[in-house]
N, C-alpha and C positions, 0 to 999 in steps of 0.2 A: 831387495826385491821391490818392484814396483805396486801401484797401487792397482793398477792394474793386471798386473798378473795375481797378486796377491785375492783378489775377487775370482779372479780364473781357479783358483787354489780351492778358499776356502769355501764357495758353496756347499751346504749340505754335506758338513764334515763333521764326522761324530766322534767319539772313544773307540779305539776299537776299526776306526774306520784303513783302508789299506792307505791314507794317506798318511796318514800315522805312522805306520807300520815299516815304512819307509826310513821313518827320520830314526836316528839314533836314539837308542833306549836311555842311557845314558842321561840325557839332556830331557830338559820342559820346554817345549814349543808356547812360544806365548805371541799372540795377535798384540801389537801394540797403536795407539794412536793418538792424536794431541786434539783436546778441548781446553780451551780458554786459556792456550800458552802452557800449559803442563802437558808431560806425556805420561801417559797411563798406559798398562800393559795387561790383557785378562789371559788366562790359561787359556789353549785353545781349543784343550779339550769339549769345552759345552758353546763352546761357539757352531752355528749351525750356519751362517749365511752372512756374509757383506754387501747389502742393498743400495739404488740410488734412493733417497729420500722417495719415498710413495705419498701422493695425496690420502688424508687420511678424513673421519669425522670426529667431530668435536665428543666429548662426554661430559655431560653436566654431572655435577658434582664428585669429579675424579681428581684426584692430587694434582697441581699446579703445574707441576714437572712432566703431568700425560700431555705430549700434543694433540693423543686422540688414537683411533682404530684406523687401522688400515685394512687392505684385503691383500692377504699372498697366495696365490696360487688356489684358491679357494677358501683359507685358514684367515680367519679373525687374528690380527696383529698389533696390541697396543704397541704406541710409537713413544719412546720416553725420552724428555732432552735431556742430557746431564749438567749441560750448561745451568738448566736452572735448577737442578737436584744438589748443585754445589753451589750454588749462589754465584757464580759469572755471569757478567754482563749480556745482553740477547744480542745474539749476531743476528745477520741473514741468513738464509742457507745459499749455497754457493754449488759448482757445479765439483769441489771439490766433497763438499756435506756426503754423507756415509750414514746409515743404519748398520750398524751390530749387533747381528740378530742371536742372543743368548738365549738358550736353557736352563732355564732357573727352576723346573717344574712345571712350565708353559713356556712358550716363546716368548722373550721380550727384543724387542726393539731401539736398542739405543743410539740416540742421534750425538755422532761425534764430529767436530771439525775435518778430520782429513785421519782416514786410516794409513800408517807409515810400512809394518814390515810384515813379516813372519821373521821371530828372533828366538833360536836355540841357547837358553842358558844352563847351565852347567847346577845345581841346587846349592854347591857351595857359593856362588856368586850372588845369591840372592838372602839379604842380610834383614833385621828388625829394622824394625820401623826406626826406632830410638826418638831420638831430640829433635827430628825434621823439621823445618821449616817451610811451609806449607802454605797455599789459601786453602786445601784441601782440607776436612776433619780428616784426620790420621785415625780416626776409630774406623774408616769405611779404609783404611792402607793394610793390606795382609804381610807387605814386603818389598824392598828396595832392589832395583838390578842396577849397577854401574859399569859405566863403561862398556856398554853395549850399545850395537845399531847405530854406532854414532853421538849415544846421548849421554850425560855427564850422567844421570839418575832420571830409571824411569820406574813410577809408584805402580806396584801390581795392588791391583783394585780387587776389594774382598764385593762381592757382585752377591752375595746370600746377605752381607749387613746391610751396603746398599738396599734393596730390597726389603728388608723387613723394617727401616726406619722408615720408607714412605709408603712400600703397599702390602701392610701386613695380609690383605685380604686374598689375594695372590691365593692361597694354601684353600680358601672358602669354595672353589668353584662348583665340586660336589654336591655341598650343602646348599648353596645355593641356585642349582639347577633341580634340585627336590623338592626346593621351596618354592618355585615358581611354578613347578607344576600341578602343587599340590592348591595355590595359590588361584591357578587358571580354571581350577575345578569351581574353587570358590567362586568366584567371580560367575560362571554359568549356572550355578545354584539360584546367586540374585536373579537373575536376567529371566530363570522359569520362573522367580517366585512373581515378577513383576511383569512378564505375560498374561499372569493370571489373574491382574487386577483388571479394571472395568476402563482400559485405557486402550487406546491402538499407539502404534509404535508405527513413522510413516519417514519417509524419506523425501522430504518438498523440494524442488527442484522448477525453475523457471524457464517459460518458452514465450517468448515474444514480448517479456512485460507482465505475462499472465505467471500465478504459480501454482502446478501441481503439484501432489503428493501419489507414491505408492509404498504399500505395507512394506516394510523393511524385512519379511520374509519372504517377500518375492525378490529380493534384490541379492545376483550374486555376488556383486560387486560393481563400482563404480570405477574407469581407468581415463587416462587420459586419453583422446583423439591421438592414433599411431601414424607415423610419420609415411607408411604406405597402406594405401587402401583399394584393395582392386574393384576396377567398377566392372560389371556387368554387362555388354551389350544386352540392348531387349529386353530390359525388367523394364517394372515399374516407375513412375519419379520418386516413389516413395523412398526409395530403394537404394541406399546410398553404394553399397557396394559389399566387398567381404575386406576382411580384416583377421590374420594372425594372433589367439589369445592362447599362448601357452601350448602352442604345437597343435593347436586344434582351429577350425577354420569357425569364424562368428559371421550370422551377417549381420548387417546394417543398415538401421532405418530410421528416417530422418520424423522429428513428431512436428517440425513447421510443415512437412510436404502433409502429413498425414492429417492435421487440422486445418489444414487449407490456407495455412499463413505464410507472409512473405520470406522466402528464403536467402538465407545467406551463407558464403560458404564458413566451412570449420576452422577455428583459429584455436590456439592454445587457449582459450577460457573457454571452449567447450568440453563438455563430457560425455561419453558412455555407458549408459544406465542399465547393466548385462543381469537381464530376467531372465527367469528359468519358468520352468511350466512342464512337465510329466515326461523329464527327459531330453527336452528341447531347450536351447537357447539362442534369446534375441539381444543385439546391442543396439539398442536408443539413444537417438544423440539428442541431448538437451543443449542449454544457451549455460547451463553453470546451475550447483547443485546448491542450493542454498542451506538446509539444515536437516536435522533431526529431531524431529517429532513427537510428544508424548500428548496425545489429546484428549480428554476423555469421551467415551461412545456418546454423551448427551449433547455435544456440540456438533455433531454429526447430523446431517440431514440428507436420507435418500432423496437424489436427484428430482424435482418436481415432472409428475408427465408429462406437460404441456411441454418442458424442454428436452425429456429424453426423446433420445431418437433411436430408431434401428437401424442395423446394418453399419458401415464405416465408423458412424458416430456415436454410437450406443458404449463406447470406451469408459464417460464418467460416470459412476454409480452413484457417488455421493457428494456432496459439499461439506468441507470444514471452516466454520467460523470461528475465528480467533481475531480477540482485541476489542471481545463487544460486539461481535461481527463487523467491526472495521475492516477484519480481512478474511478476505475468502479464499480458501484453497481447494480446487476442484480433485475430487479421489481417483485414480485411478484403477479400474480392475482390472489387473493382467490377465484373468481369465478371458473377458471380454477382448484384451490386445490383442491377442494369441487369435482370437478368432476374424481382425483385422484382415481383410484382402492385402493389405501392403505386407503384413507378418507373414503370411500363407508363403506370399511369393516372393519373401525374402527366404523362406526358409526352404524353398522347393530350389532359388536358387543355389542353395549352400550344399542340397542333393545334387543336383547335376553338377555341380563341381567336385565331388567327392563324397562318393559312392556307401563311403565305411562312415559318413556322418551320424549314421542313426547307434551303430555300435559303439562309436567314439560317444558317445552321449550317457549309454550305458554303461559302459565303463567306467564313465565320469561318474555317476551315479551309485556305484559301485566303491569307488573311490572317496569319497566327500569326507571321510574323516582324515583322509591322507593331508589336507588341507587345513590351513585358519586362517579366519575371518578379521581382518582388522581395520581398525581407521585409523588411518596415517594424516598427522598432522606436523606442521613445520613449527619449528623455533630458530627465529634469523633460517641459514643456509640448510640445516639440519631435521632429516627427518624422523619422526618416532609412531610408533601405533599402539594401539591399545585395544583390544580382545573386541569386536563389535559390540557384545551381550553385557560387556560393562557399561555401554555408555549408555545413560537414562536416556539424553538428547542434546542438540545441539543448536544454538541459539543466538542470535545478532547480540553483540553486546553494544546496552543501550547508550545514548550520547552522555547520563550521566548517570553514576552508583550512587547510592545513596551512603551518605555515611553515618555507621553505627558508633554512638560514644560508647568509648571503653572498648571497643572493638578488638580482636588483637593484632598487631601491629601488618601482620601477613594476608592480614583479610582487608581488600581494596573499597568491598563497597556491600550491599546487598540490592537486590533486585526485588521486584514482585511474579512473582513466576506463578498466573493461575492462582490465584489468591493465596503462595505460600513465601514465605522470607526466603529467600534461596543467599547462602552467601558466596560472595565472588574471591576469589583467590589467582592474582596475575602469576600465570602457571613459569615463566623465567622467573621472577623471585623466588619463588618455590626453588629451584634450579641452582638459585645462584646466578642468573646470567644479566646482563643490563639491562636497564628497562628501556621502552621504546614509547613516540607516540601513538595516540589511538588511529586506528584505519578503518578501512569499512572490507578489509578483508579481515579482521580478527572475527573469532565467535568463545563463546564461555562454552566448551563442555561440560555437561550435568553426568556426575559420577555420584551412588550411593557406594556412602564410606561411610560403615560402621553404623549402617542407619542411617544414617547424617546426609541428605542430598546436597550436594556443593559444586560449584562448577569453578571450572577453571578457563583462563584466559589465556589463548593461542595465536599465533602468530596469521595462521590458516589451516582450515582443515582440506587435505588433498583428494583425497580418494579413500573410497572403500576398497578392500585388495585383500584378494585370495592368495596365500603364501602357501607351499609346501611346507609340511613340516620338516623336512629334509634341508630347509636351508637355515630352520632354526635351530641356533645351538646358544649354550651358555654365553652369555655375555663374560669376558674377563673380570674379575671381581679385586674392585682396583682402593674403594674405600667401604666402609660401613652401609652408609646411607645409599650411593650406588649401585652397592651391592642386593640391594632388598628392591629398589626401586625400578632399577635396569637391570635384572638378571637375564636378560635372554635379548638375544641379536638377530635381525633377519639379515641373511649374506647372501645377496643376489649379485653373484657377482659375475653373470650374461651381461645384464641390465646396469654394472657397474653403479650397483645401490647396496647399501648398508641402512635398513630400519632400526630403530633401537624400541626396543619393546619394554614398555613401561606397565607398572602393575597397580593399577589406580590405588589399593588397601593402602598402598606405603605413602600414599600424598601425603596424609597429614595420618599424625600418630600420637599415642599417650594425652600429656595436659595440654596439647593443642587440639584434638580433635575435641575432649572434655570444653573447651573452652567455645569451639566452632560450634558444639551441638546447642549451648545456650544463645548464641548470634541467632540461631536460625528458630527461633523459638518463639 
């Protein structure tokens, strides 16, 4: 049988299923196919699918042998080589490369050189292991077939030891989908405890050179500039046009048009700044979001009268000095936005364009816990988020750390953050992944662990972003450390994205966090 009929065959073939039912009772149907010069042969019983290789995402700190997750048909799919699960040399993948998608208690994924047959054997033809001679470990061999298919001896692979010598954790996913939730509670415990301190929580973000801030609970979220944007005849200039966020219609308004500053059009380093206000929502396009906030209200100064103004311009309520007052961050009050002529008649156009906007609002409002709030930041290619209400802030990492003797070896540097030791931690060590030069796209996110305020260093931070919780489900639970850290996955898979959802508590644990809390002391 070819390889190609053989994929005709065996999609989505189960125990039980009528293609089964067909073959002789008699006989074991066994999928066979060759990695690194051996052929190997699994029951075909828990075989469920024969794939072309899927683009997949990476997992830090997952057994050596994950090439990563993929998306099938909407279902989270670890991709595993076996090549390197046996210790064979790495090939390329080729256009013959195959995924053999096994049920092992979840789907696994395994990437074999070239699938060969479907081959009925007889139970008496299928003999012990014995005194084999192998590259293969014979403890992962359930039994020998000869003279079959062509092949002098092809090893049936025990796919349950397989499995428990590299990912015991496979069986955890239950426990570990409990733990994250119970987890995600935590984490919004902090987040009320430290609203409640004498601080604003601001979201700074730059237009023209200049840098504003607005409270981080007016912000629904921050997205990228979307690749269509309908303009309006007849509005406004302010008035960039309307934009598609999640099957609901946004409008859009430009804050260079709206402060009287030179315009320029939108590139991929601008953002969407999507407020909300009593039902209603606005998206603001800034020039790029710079960080996260934690101020205290004493460095705050209402806006002096001689330069408030009324009407279009009455937007900044306050000034924040940070640095000594070296720098100044103008506040924004979205209550005042809202009351903007350019907002009005952005939003009056998003009425006349669809009628049901004031109920879709309501709805939406209605709705908001169907949702979660996260910030999505990169490592190299790879995206992850983290619960908004975890993160204290988010901050330029400076051109140098300072280094603490005796420090421990995972902690890069500490900073002075507002007159406190804050210590830094390069978030891919953490990870396990390579280290890279410093950029001026990196920032340290400030996460409170166990008390302990610590930030960590990122490659960039992307967007703030509204997920369903309908697209979050258990991350596969592949190692220990993984398993506590990444239990949950967002799978957007419209948008052909895969977030990994990371649980700050699990950064640092036991005698390292003990050792981090005297760093920052």
């Amino acid at each position: 049988m070819t390889t190609e009929a053989l994929e005709e065959r065996v999609p989505q073939t189960h125990a039980g299923d009528d293609v089964l039912e067909d073959m002789v009772s008699e006989t074991r149907q066994f999928v066979t196919f060759i990695t690194g010069g051996e052929v190997f042969a699994v029951d075909m019983a828990p075989v469920q699918e024969i794939i072309r290789l899927p683009e997949v995402v990476r997992v830090p700190l997952a057994p050596a042998s994950l090439d990563g997750l993929a998306n099938l048909r909407g279902k989270v799919l670890p991709i595993i080589s076996l090549r390197r699960m046996f210790g064979f040399p790495e090939k390329a993948p080729d256009d013959t490369t195959r995924a053999v998608v096994i049920d092992v208690g979840q789907s696994l994924g395994f990437v074999v050189d070239r699938v060969a047959s479907v081959v009925g054997v007889d139970p008496g033809q299928i003999e012990n292991v014995g005194a084999i001679r192998s590259t293969v470990d014979t403890d992962l061999i359930s039994g020998l077939i000869k003279g079959v298919g062509g092949h002098a001896i092809i090893m049936v692979l025990d796919f349950e030891k397989l499995i428990a010598r590299e990912f015991a954790h496979i069986a955890g996913i239950a426990k570990g989908s409990a733990m994250a939730a119970g987890l995600t509670a935590g984490s919004t415990d902090d987040a009320k405890e430290a609203v409640a301190s004498d601080e604003l929580q601001l979201v700074s973000f730059h237009v023209a050179g200049q840098e504003y801030a607005i409270a981080i609970a007016d912000v629904q979220e921050i997205v990228q500039v979307p690749d269509t944007i309908v303009h309006v005849p007849h509005s406004q200039s302010h008035v960039i046009g309307v934009m598609t966020l999640r099957s609901r219609l946004l409008p859009l308004v430009s804050l260079r048009r709206m402060f009287g500053l030179p315009d320029l059009p939108l590139d991929e380093k601008n953002r969407i700044v999507v407020l909300a206000l009593g039902g209603k929502s606005v998206g603001v396009a800034v020039d790029g979001v710079s960080e996260v906030l934690r101020v205290a209200k004493s460095c705050v100064d209402v806006m002096p009268a001689l330069l408030a103004r009324d009407g279009d311009l009455a937007d900044i309520s306050d000034i924040c000095r940070l640095d000594d007052g070296k720098r100044l961050v103008s506040i924004i009050t979205v209550r005042n936005l809202f009351d903007h002529s350019a907002i009005k008649e952005a939003l009056t156009t998003v009425n006349d364009s669809d009628h049901n906007t004031g109920a879709d609002a309501a709805d939406l409002d209605e709705h908001l816990d169907d949702d979660e709030q996260v910030v999505v930041f990169r490592l190299n290619k790879e995206e992850f988020g983290v619960p908004i209400n975890s993160v204290q802030e988010i901050v330029r990492v400076p051109e140098e750390l300072i280094h603490v003797p005796r420090a421990p070896a995972f902690v890069e540097g500490v900073i002075n953050l507002r007159g406190s030791v804050l210590p830094v931690i390069d978030l891919r060590m953490r990870l396990g992944l390579p280290r890279v030069e410093r950029t001026d796209n990196q920032r340290i996110m400030v996460f409170l662990i166990a008390d302990v305020r610590t930030g960590f260093i990122v490659d960039q931070v992307a967007e703030v972003l509204k997920i369903s919780k309908s697209l979050i489900e258990p991350s596969p639970q592949l190692s220990s450390g993984q398993g506590r850290l990444l239990s949950r996955i967002a799978n957007m898979e419209q948008q052909k994205r895969m977030v990994q959802l990371l649980e700050p508590a699990y950064l640092v644990e036991g005698e390292d966090l003990t050792t981090l809390a005297a760093v920052g002391r």
